[in-house]
N, C-alpha and C positions, 0 to 999 in steps of 0.2 A: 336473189343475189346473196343470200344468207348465209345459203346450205353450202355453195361453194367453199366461204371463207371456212364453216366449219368444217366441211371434208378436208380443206387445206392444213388444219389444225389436226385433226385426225391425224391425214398423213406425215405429216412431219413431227408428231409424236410417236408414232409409230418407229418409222424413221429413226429417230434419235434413240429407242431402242434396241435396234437393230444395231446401233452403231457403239452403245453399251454394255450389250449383251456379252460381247466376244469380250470384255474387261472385265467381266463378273462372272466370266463361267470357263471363257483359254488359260490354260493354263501358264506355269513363269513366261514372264515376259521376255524377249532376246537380250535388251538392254540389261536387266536386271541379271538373268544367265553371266553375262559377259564379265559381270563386277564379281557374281557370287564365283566365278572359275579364275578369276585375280585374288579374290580373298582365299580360295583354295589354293592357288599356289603358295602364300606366304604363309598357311595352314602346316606346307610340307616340311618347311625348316622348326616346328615346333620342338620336335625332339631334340637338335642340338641346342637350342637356344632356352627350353623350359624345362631342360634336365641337365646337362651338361655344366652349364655356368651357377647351377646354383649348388648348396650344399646338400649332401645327401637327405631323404628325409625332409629338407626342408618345405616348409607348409604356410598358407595364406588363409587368414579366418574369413570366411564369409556366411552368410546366411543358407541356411539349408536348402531354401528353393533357388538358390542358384548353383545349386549341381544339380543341372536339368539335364538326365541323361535319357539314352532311349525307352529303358522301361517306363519312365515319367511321361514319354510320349504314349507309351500305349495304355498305360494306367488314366488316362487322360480319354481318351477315346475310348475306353469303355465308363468310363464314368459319365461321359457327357454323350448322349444318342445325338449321332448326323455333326458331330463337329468338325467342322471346315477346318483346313490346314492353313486358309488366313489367318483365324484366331490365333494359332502355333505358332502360326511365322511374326505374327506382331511380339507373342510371349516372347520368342527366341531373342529378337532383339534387342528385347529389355533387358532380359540375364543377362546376355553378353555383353551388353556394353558397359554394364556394371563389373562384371568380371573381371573387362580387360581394360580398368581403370582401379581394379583394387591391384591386380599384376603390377600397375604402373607406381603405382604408387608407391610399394615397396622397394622400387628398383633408387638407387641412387643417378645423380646424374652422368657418371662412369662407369656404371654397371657394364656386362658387356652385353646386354639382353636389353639394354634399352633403346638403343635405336630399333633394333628388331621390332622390340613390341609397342614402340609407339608409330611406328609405321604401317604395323598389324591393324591398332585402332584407330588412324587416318583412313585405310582403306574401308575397313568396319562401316565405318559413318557413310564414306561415300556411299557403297553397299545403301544400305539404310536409306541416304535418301534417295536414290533410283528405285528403291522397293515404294516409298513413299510417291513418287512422280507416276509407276505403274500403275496405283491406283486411288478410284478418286475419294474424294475428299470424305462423304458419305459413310462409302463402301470402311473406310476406316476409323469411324468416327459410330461404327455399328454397335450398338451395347453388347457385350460379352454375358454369355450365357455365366447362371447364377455361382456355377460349380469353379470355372475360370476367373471370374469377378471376385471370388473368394480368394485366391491363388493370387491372383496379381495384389488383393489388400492384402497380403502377407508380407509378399517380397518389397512392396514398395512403405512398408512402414517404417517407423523412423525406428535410428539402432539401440535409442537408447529404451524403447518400448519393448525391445528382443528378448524374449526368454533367454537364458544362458545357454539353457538346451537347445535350442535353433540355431547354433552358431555349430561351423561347423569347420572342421583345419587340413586342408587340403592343398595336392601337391603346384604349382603350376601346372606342369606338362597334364596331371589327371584333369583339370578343369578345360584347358584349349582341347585334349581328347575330347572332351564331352560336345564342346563348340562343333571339333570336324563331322564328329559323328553324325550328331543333331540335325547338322547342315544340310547332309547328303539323305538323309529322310526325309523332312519338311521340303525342300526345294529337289529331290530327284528327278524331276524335269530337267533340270540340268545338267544334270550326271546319269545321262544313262548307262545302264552295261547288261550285257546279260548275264554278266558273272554272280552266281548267287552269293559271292561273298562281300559283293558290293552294293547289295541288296540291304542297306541300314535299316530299313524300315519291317524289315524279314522277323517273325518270331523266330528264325532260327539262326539269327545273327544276335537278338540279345540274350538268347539262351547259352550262345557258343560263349558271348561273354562271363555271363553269370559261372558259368561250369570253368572256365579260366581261371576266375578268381578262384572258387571252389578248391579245384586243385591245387592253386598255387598257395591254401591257407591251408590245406591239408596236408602237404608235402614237405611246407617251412620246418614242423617238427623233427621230420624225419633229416632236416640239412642239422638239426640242431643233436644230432646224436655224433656230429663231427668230432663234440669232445671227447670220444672215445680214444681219438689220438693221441688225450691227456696219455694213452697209457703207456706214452714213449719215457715213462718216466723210470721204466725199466731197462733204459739206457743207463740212466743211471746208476745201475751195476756196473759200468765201466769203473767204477773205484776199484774195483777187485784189480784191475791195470796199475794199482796203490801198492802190490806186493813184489812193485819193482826194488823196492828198500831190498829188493833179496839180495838186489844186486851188488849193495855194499858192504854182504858180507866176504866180497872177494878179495878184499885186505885178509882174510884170515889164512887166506893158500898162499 
């Protein structure tokens, strides 16, 4: 009567496997899809709201490893062998919510970017925890390889411990860029396309970046040769138009 209860034990460990496995190995979950493509849409108004309403130039100091861009993703994956886009996606959430509470914090309570962005970071959270309910308790509570473990005591150390040098002064709109980008890598499950431009996770999407910036630091020079226009200063020969005086020698006829 023994072997029963333990086959029964067997099988229903078995069992409960089977019914874990598809949590530990399917990929994003529908629920979670659903929040991350509502966090995308409020993603789309980023530009009028984290460019338009603030001053040109203007810039928010934050710690270096939270401009978590996509090179950082793949300088990441080659530095750690077989690392899971869990670990990623846990990272991401940390940056960003830190991000878009340094954003907030600047904003005054009339700004015109604050309702925007505090409704960004409402959705954010919920996001988070539907990512959180996706999976169990465990699976997230997994120790972080040594190389990431390192990464996360950086970011999360205290500010007054920060090198000077680790701080770093960045635009809005450049940081929420980094957030969409990011997003559509680590959860592309969600965002399929077979557009290769919407392929974030593509070496040939942050090379297209890297080469953008390139050019756009290489060509700023050449807009800087605009003062050449100083050389309208040869208008000013128009004083020779000064030997109108001729004309009052016409009392002498």
């Amino acid at each position: 009567m023994i072997q029963p209860s333990i086959s029964s034990c067997l099988l229903g460990g078995l069992f409960g496997l089977i019914l874990l496995g598809p949590v530990l190995m399917a990929p994003t979950q529908p629920a979670l899809c659903t929040a991350l493509k509502t966090l995308n849409g409020s993603l789309g108004y980023r530009r009028r709201f984290m460019k338009h309403n603030f001053p040109i130039n203007y810039t928010i100091k934050v710690h270096y490893k939270e401009v978590f861009k996509l090179s950082n993703i793949r300088r990441l994956r080659q530095q750690v062998d077989g690392l899971e886009d869990l670990v990623l996606q846990r990272l991401w959430f940390v940056i960003n919510q830190r991000v878009l509470k340094k954003v907030l914090r600047v904003m005054s309570d009339r700004h015109p970017s604050r309702k925007y962005t505090a409704e960004l970071e409402s959705r954010f959270r919920d996001t988070e925890g539907v990512f959180v309910q996706s999976h169990p308790s465990e699976v997230l509570e997994k120790e972080l390889p040594e190389h990431i473990q390192e990464f996360w005591d950086k970011l999360t150390e205290e500010p007054e411990r920060v090198s000077a040098r680790h701080w770093r002064a960045e635009t809005p709109k450049f940081l929420l860029d980094n957030f969409y980008r990011t997003m559509h890598c680590l959860f592309r499950d969600c965002f399929p396309s077979t557009d290769p431009q919407h392929n974030y996770c593509g070496v040939s999407h942050w090379r297209k970046g890297r080469k953008k910036l390139a050019l756009a630091t290489t060509l700023q020079p050449a807009t800087t040769l605009q003062p050449a226009t100083t050389l309208q200063p040869a208008t000013t020969l128009q004083p020779a138009t000064t030997l109108q005086p001729a004309t009052t020698l016409q009392p002498e006829s």
